[in-house]
C-alpha positions as CSV (number, residue, x, y, z in Angstrom):
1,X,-31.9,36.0,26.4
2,X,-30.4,36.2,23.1
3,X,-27.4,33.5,21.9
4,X,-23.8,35.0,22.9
5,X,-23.7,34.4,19.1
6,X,-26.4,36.6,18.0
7,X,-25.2,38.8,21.6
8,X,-21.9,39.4,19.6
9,X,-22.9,39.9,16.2
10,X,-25.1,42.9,17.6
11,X,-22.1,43.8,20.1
12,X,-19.7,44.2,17.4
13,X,-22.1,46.1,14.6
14,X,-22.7,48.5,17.6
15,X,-19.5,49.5,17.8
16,X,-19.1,50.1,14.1
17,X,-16.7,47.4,13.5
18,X,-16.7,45.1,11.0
19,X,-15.5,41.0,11.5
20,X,-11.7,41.8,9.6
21,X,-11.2,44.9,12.2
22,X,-12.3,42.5,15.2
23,X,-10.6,39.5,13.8
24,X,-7.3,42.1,13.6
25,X,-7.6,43.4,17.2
26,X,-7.8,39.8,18.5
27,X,-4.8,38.5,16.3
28,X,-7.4,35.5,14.8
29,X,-8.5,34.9,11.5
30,X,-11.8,36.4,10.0
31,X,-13.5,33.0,9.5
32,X,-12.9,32.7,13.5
33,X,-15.5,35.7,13.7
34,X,-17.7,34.2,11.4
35,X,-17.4,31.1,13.2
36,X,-18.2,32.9,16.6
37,X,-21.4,34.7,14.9
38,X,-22.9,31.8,13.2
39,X,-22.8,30.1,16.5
40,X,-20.5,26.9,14.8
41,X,-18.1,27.9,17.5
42,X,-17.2,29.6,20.4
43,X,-14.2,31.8,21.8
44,X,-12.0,30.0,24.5
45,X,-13.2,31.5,27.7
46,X,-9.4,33.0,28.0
47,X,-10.2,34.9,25.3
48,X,-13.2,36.8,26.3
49,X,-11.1,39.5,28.0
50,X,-9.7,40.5,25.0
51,X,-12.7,40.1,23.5
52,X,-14.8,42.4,25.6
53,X,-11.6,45.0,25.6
54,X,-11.7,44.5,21.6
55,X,-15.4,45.9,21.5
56,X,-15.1,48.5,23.9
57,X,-17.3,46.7,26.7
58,X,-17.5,44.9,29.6
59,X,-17.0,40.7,29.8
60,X,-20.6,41.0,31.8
61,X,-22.2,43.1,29.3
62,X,-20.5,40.6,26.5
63,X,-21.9,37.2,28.4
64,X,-25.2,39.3,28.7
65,X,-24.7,39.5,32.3
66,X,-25.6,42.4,35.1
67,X,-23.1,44.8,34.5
68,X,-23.4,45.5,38.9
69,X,-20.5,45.4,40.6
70,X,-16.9,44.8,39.4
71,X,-16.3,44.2,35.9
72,X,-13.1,42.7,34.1
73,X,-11.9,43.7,31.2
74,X,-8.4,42.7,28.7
75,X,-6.7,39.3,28.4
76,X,-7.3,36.1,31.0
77,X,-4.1,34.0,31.2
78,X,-4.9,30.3,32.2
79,X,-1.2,29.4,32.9
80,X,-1.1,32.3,35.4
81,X,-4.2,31.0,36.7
82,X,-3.2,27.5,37.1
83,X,-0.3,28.8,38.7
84,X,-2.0,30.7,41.6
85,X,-4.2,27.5,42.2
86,X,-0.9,25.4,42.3
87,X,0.8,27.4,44.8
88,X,-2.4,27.6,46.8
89,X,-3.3,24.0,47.0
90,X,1.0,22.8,47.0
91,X,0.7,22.7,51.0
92,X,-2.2,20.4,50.8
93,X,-0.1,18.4,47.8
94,X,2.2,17.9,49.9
95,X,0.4,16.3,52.4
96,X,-2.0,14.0,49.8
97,X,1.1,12.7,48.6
98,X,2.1,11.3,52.1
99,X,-1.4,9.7,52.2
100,X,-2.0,6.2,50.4
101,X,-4.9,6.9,47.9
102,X,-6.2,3.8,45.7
103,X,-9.5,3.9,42.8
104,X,-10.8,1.2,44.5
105,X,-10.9,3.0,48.1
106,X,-9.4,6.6,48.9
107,X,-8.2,7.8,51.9
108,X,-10.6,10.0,52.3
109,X,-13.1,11.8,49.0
110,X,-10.9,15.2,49.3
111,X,-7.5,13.3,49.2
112,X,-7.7,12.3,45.8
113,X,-9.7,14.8,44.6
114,X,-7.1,17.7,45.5
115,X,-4.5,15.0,44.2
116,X,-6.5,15.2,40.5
117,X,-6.8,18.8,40.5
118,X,-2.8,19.5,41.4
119,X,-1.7,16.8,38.8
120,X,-4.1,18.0,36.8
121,X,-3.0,22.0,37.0
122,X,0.9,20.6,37.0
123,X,-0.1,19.3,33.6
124,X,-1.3,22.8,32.2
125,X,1.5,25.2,34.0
């Protein structure tokens, strides 16, 4: 399976467009492009949406996945996502915040995990 940096480089030359065109669909610089297809870095995962959408394909075909199935395409929005967990997981908040929960010796493993996640999604909202 090829590098999702070499993946995109061929991705984006088979849809006839060059770095500047992607780099102006996505609203990023050209040297972010670059970056992405020399493999120095990589695309924020709530970018590959737009990403996908930019080159006409799939986020699957884009990760070099199996394109079965559903496939998701346009932009990911992490605050709307850490939303959605937060209102799932508020009821259970809510009661881990009732509990006592110490470093040393929690309540009970799930306690103060679901207490690190909510403060941890509160953060990022």
């Amino acid at each position: 399976m090829p590098k999702f940096c070499d993946r995109l480089k061929n991705l984006r030359k088979s849809a006839n467009v060059t770095q500047g065109e992607l780099a102006e669909r996505m609203n990023v610089h050209p040297q972010t492009i670059s970056r992405w297809e020399r493999g120095i870095t990589e695309p924020d995962v709530a970018q590959l949406g737009e990403l996908a959408e930019a080159l006409g394909i799939s986020v699957e075909r884009l990760l070099g996945c199996d394109e079965t199935g559903e496939s998701y395409t346009g932009a990911f929005s992490a605050r709307a996502l850490g939303a959605m967990i937060y209102s799932l997981l508020l009821p259970t908040a809510a009661r881990c915040r009732r509990l006592p929960c110490s470093t040393s010796i929690p309540s009970t493993p799930s306690d103060c995990a679901v207490r690190q996640a909510v403060s941890t999604v509160t953060i990022s909202v």
